[in-house]
Every structure is written in C-alpha cells, then in structure tokens.
C-alpha positions in Angstrom: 0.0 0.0 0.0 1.3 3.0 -0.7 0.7 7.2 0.4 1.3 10.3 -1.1 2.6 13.3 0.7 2.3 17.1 -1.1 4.8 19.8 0.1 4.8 23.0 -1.4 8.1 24.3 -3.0 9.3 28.0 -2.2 12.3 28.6 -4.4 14.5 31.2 -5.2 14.8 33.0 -8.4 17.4 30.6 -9.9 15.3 27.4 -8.5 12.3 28.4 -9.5 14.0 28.9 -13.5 15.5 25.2 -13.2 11.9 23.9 -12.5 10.1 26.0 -14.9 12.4 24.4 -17.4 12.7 21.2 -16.3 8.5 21.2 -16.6 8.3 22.8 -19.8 10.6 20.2 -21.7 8.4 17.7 -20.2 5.6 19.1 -21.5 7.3 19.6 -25.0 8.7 16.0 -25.1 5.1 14.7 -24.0 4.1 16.9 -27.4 6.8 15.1 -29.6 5.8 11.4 -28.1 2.1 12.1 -29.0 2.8 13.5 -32.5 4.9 10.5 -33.4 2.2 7.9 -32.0 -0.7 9.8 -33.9 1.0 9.8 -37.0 1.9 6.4 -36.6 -1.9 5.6 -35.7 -3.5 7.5 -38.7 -1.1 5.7 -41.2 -1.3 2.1 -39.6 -4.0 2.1 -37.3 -1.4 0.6 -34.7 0.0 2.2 -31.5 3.6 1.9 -30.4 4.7 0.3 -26.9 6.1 2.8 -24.5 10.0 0.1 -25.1 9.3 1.5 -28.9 8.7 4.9 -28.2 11.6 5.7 -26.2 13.8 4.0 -28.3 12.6 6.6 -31.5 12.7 9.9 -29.0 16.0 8.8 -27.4 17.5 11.5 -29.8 15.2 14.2 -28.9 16.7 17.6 -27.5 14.1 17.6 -25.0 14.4 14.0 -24.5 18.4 14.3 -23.7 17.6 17.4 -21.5 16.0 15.3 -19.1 17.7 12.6 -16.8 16.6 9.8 -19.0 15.0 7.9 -16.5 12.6 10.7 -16.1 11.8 11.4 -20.2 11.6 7.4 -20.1 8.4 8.0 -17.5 7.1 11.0 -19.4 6.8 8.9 -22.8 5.4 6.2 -21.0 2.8 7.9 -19.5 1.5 9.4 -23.6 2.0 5.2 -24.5 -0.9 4.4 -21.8 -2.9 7.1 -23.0 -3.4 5.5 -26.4 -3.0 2.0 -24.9 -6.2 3.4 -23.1 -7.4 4.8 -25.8 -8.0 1.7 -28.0 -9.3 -0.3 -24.8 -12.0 2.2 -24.8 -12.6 1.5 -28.8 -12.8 -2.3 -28.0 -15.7 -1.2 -25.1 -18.1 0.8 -27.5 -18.0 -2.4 -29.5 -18.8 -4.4 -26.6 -21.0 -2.2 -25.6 -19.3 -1.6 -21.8 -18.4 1.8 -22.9 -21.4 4.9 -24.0 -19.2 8.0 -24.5 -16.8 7.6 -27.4 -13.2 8.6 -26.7 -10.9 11.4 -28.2 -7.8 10.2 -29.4 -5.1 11.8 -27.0 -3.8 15.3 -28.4 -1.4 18.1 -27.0 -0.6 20.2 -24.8 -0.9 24.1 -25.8 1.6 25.8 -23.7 2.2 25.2 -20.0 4.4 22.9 -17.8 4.0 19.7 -17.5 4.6 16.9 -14.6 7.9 15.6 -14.2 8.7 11.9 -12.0 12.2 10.9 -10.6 11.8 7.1 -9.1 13.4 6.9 -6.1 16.3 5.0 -7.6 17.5 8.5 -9.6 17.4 11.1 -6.4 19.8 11.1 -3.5 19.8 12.3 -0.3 22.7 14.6 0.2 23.4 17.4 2.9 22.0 20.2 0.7 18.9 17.8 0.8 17.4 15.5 -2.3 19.6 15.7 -5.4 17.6 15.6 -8.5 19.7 15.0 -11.2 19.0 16.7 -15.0 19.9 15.7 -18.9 23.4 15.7 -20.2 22.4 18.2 -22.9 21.7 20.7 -19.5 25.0 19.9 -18.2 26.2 20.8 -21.7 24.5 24.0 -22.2 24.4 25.7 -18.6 27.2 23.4 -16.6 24.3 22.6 -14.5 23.9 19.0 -13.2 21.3 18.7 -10.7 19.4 20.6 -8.2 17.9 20.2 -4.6 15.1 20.0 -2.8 14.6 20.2 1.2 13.8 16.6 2.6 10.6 16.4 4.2 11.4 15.6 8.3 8.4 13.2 9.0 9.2 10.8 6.3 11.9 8.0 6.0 14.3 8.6 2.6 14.6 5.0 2.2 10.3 4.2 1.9 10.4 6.9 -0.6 8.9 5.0 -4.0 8.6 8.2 -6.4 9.1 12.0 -6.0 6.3 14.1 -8.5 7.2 17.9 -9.3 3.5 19.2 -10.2 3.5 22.8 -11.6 -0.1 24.2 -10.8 -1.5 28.0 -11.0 2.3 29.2 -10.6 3.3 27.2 -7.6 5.3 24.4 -7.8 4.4 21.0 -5.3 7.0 18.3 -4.4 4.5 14.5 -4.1 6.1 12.0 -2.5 4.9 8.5 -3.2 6.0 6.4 -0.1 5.2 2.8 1.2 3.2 1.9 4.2 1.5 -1.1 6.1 -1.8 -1.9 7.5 -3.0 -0.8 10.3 -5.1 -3.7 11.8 -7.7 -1.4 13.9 -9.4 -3.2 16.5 -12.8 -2.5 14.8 -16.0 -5.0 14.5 -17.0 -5.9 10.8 -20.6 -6.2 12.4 -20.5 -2.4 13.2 -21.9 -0.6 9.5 -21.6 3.3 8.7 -23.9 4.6 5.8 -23.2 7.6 4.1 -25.3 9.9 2.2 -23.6 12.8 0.4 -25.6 15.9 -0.5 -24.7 20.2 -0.3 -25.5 21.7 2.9 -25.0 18.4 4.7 -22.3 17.5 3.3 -22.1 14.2 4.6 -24.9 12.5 6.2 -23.6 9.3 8.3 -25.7 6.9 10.3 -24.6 3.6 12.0 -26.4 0.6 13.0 -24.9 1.5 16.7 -27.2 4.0 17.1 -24.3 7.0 16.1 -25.1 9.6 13.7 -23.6 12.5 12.6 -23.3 15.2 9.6 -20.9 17.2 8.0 -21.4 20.8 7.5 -21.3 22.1 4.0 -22.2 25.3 4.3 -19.1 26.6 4.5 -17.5 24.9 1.3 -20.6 26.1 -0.5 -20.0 29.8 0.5 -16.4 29.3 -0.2 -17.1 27.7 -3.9 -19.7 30.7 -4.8 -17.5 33.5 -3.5 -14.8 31.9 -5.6 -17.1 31.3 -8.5 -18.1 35.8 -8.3 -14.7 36.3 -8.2 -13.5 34.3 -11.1 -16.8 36.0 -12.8 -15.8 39.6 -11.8 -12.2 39.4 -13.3 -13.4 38.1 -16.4 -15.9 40.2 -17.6 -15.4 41.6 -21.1 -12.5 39.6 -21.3 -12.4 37.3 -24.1 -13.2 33.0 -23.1 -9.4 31.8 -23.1 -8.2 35.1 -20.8 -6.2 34.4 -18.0 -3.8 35.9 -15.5 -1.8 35.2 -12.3 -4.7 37.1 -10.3 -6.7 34.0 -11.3 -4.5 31.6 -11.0 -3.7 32.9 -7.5 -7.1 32.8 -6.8 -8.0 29.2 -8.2 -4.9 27.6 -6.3 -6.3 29.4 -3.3 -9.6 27.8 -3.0 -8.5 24.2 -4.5 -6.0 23.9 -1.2 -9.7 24.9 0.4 -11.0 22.3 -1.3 -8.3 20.0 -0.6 -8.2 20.7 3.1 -11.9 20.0 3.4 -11.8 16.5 1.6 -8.6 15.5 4.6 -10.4 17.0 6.9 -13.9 15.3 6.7 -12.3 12.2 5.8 -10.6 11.9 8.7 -13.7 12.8 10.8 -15.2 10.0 9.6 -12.5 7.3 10.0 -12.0 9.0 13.5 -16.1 8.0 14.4 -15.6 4.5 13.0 -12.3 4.3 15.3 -13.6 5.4 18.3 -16.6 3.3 18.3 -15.1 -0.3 16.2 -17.1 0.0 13.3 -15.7 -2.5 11.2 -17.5 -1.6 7.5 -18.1 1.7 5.4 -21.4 2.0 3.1 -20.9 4.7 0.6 -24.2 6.0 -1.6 -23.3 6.8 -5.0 -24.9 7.0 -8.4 -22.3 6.8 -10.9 -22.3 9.3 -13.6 -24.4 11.1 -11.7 -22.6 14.9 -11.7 -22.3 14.4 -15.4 -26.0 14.1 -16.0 -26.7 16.4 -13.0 -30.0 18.7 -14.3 -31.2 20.7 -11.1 -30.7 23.8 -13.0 -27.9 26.4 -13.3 -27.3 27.2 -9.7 -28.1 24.4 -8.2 -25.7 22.2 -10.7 -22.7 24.9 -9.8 -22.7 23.8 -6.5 -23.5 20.2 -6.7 -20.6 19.5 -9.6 -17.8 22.0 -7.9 -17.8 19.8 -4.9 -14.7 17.6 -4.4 -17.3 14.7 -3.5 -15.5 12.6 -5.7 -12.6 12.8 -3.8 -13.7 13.0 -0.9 -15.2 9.3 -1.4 -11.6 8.3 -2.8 -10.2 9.4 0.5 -12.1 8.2 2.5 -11.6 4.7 0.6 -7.8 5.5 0.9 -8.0 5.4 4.7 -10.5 2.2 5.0 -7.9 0.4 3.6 -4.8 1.8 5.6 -7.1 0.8 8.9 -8.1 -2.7 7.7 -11.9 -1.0 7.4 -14.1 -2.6 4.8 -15.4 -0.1 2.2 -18.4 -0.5 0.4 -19.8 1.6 -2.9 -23.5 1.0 -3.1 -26.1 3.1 -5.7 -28.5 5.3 -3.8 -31.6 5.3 -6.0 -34.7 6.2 -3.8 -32.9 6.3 -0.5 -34.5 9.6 0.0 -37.8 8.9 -1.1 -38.5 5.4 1.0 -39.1 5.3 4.2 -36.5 3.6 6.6 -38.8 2.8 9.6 -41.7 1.6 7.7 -39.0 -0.5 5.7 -40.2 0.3 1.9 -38.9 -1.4 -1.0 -35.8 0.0 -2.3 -35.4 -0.7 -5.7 -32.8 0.1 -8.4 -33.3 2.8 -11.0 -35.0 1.2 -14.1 -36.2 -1.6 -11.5 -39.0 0.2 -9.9 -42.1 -1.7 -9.5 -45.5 -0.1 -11.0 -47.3 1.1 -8.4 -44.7 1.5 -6.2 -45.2 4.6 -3.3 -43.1 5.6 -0.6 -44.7 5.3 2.8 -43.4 8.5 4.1 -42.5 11.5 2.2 -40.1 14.7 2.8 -42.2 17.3 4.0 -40.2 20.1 3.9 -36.4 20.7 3.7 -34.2 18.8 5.8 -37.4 16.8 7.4 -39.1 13.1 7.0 -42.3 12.2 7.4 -43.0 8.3 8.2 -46.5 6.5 7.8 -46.8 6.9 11.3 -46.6 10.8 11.4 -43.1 10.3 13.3 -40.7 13.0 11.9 -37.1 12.8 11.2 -33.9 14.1 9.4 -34.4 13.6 6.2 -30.6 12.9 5.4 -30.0 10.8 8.1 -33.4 8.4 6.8 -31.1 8.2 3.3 -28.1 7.4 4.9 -30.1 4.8 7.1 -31.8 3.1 3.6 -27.7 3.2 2.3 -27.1 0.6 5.2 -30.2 -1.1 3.7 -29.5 -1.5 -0.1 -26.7 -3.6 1.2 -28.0 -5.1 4.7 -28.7 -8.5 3.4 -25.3 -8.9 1.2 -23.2 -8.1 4.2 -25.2 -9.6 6.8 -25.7 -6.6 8.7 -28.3 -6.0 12.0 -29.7 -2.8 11.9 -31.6 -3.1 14.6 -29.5 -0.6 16.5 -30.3 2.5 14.5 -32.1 4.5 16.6 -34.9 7.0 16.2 -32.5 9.1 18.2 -29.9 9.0 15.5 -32.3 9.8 12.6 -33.8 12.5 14.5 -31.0 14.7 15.6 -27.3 13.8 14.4 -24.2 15.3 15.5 -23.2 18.5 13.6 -19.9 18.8 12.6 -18.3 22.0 10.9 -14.5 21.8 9.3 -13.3 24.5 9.8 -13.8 25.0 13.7 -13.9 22.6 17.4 -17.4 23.6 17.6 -20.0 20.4 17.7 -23.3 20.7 18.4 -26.0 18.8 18.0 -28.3 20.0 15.0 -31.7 21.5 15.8 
C-alpha cells in the first residue's frame, strides 16, 4: 500500500527557472511522443509500446535534457494514453463503454509533470539531489538541483518524487510505502453515508451513532470563488487568463483540498472510536455528469470535491483494515427507513410503487406513522439497507434518536453541536 505526501516548494529566483524548465521540456517531449504515436496511428491504425517509443525519442533535444529515466516515465505515460485509448474503442464495441473517446492530443503551452523514481534522487546534505539531462550539463554546466527533505518521512520508503507545476506554484508528491493498520474494529458495526450540499455528509450507524458534515461553508467558499472568477473576467475574451486568477484558483482548491482531509478523517475518526468494522458509501455513478437541477443548483453540486472525498475516505478504510463499500442510492431519500419500503434500483422500480413516508419540507421526514425525522439521516439509514442483506448486517440498533438529531460537525472549527 502506498501514500502520497504534497509539500509545497518555495524557491529562489534561480530554483524556481530550473523547474520552470525542467517542466516545460516535459511538456514539450510529452508533445513530440504524441505526434509520433498519432502519426503512426493514422497511417497504420497501430500504437507503439512505451520500449518503442523511447527508443525513436531517445534523440530528442528535449528528450536528452531530461535525466533519462525521467523522459523514459514521461513517454510512458503518452504510450498508456493511447493503450487506453483503444481499450476504450474495444468497449463501445462491446458495448461496456457509452461515451466515445478522443484520441489523445497536446498540450498548448504550459508545464507539464515531471517523476524521478526513487532510484535517480539522492539524499545529500544540501537535501534531495535531483539530477538533470546531459544536454543541460552541456549547455548551462548545470547537473542537478535540490530540494529540502521532508522531516516526517523515511528517505529510504520513498517510491517516487512528483514535481507538479499548478496556477504558478510548484508542489513536491512523495509517493512512499506503508503497512496496514489492523484497527481493533467489529465488521458487524456498518456506517452509511449519504452525500448531499448543505450536509455535506450524512452518516448513520447501525450502533445507534449519527452525525453530519457541515457544507455550508464549502458552499460559500465555492460561490464566493465562482463571483470572483466572474468579476475578473468580464469583457475579457473565453481563453483570458492571469496570475490574479490563477492565485485565486490555487487558493480555494487547497480549500478544497483541506476540506476533503479533513472530513475524511472525521469519519474514520467516528468508526475508530466506536469499532465499526464496515463503510457504506451512496453513490450513483455518472451522476454529476447528467446532473440537471438547474444552473445554480448544478454549480454547486458538480464543484464539490465529492468525488474525492469518497476516494479518500476509501484511501483510509484500507490503511485501517476497514471494509469499504460503494452502493447506488436510487430512492434512499424517497423510502421510508422505519416503515422498511422497497428499495429498488433505478429502471427496477415496480408499478405502483409509493413511498410510505415522504419529505415534508427541507431537511425533514415524514413516516407513515406521522413520526418526523432528518431527512438525510433516513437516506443514509436506507444506504445501510440496499446492502444489509449482502453483508449480513443487524440494523436493529439504528435508533430514532440517531435519525432525529445527528451530530453536527463544521471543518473548519472545534465547535460540535447537535443539530436542531
């Protein structure tokens, strides 16, 4: 199993020229590896392997300006892109695949990632010694340069170091091994999850534990962004750019980023402290793509990292031994968790078929029985359900407590408080 650690790079004038060149002639070499494999696609209809590929760019400029173990990854990665590309081909004929795929083109402009394996750097006393292309030493007498080494890792776990130009700040990724951690956790104790915008997690367990995730705040963040970025630009023409913006954009993606760490780790922290064993996630796949709740609405629905978010969270079942589940959520909202409704799949839905409850105003659930409750936490509750019987779960412990008034938890403060 493997981590990834992201340190932000402050260089100096002379640094900060070595890595905007170092970047660029990836970028460029990326260009000259795609042109040679579309060319050789359009006139044979065949793709070359990433051993071919290098071996007719080994005599590229920008190839020999980069160590070549790091030009070698760079042409490797445009080889999978069209390996990738013709997998996809073979699925529209099998019909696993809808969307037809573009075949890979360039980049206009820009840096471009760059990847030392571990077995190219060196740890020295200026720090990690990341060595460039002979044509560099050549031209500029320069043979390497350095980076500081992170404190909390150890050099020798170290698998990969990443250099990732972004909105004109430069990021150092560390790939890095690490093991298991058995938690002592019970694979009887289940957490559903229901995703959504102003809760933006909804989590119940079959403990009786509940709690949400305040998105009210990464909304506000995401729309002030979203006026700003609108502000700047008007009059300008579509393609118009500048470092305000790109200050701007990397400002609220480390928001973004933050907030995806931070409510992931909330939620392995819950299942932690109480040995819950297994992690029910509710998602529809595709389901931002075809997202039509109007213009607003869809803003703020696709612009959050849920995605991610659900990655992470998978991430971290794994480095805990915590079982994580991906289950569709088609009418988990609608059904009716205490009166136990019929939760069928979308295109299976029976005729006739009518929820017992119903969602009577925002944020509040209805059952047959006139018993109200949080509407989020009755999805997350049917989440557990759609995969009860698979897993052979007891949810006999969820509560009417737990659906009635979860634990509120905001990001970006200590402050918990139960919600009203």
């Amino acid at each position: 199993m493997f981590g990834c650690q992201q340190v932000l790079i402050s260089p100096d004038k002379e640094l900060k020229a070595v890595l905007e060149f170092v970047c660029s002639e990836s970028m460029k070499l990326a260009n000259c590896g795609t042109y040679y494999s579309r060319q050789l696609y359009f006139k044979t209809g065949k793709i070359l392997t990433k051993f071919d590929l290098h071996r007719e760019i080994a005599r590229n400029p920008h190839f020999q300006a980069l160590h070549s173990q790091v030009a070698q990854q760079c042409l490797t990665t445009v080889a999978e892109s069209f390996k990738s590309y013709l997998g996809l081909l073979k699925g529209i004929q099998k019909g696993t695949v809808t969307q037809r795929p573009k075949l890979p083109g360039y980049r206009k402009g820009g840096l471009a990632l760059i990847t030392f394996p571990s077995q190219a750097v060196r740890l020295k006393p200026e720090g990690l010694r990341f060595p460039l292309g002979s044509k560099v030493k050549a031209w500029f007498g320069l043979d390497a340069f350095y980076l500081p080494m992170p404190s909390n890792l150890d050099f020798k776990a170290i698998r990969e170091y990443r250099i990732l130009p972004r909105n004109g700040c430069f990021y150092l990724e560390l790939v890095y091994k690490t093991s298991v951690i058995q938690a002592d956790v019970d694979p009887s104790g289940a957490l559903g999850i229901d995703h959504g915008l102003n809760n933006w997690l909804t989590c119940v367990s079959n403990i009786g534990t509940s709690f949400t995730v305040d998105g009210l705040h990464l909304k506000s963040l995401n729309q002030f962004y979203n006026k700003q970025i609108a502000t700047i630009q008007e009059d300008k023409p579509q393609e118009f750019w500048s470092k305000r913006l790109a200050a701007i954009t990397e400002k609220r993606n480390r928001q973004m980023r933050d907030a995806v760490n931070k409510a992931a780790r909330k939620v392995i922290n819950h299942c932690l402290e109480n040995r819950i064993g297994v992690v029910v996630f509710g998602w529809n796949k595709g389901q931002k793509d075809s997202a039509d709740m109007g213009a607003k609405t869809n803003q703020k629905f696709v612009q959050i990292p849920t995605a991610r978010l659900k990655e992470r969270i998978a991430q971290l079942c794994e480095q805990y031994g915590i079982q994580f589940v991906e289950t569709e959520e088609s009418y988990t909202s609608k059904a009716s968790f205490v009166d136990s409704d019929q939760l069928p799949t979308i295109g299976e839905k029976p005729d006739g078929w009518k929820a017992s409850g119903k969602r009577v105003k925002r944020g509040l659930y209805r059952t047959a029985n006139n018993q109200y409750l949080n509407a989020d936490c009755n999805g997350a509750a049917n989440i557990l359900r759609k995969v009860a019987a698979t897993l052979g779960l007891n949810l006999s412990g969820v509560s009417r407590g737990a659906l009635l008034t979860p634990l509120k938890v905001r990001l970006w403060t200590l402050q918990e408080s139960p919600s009203l």
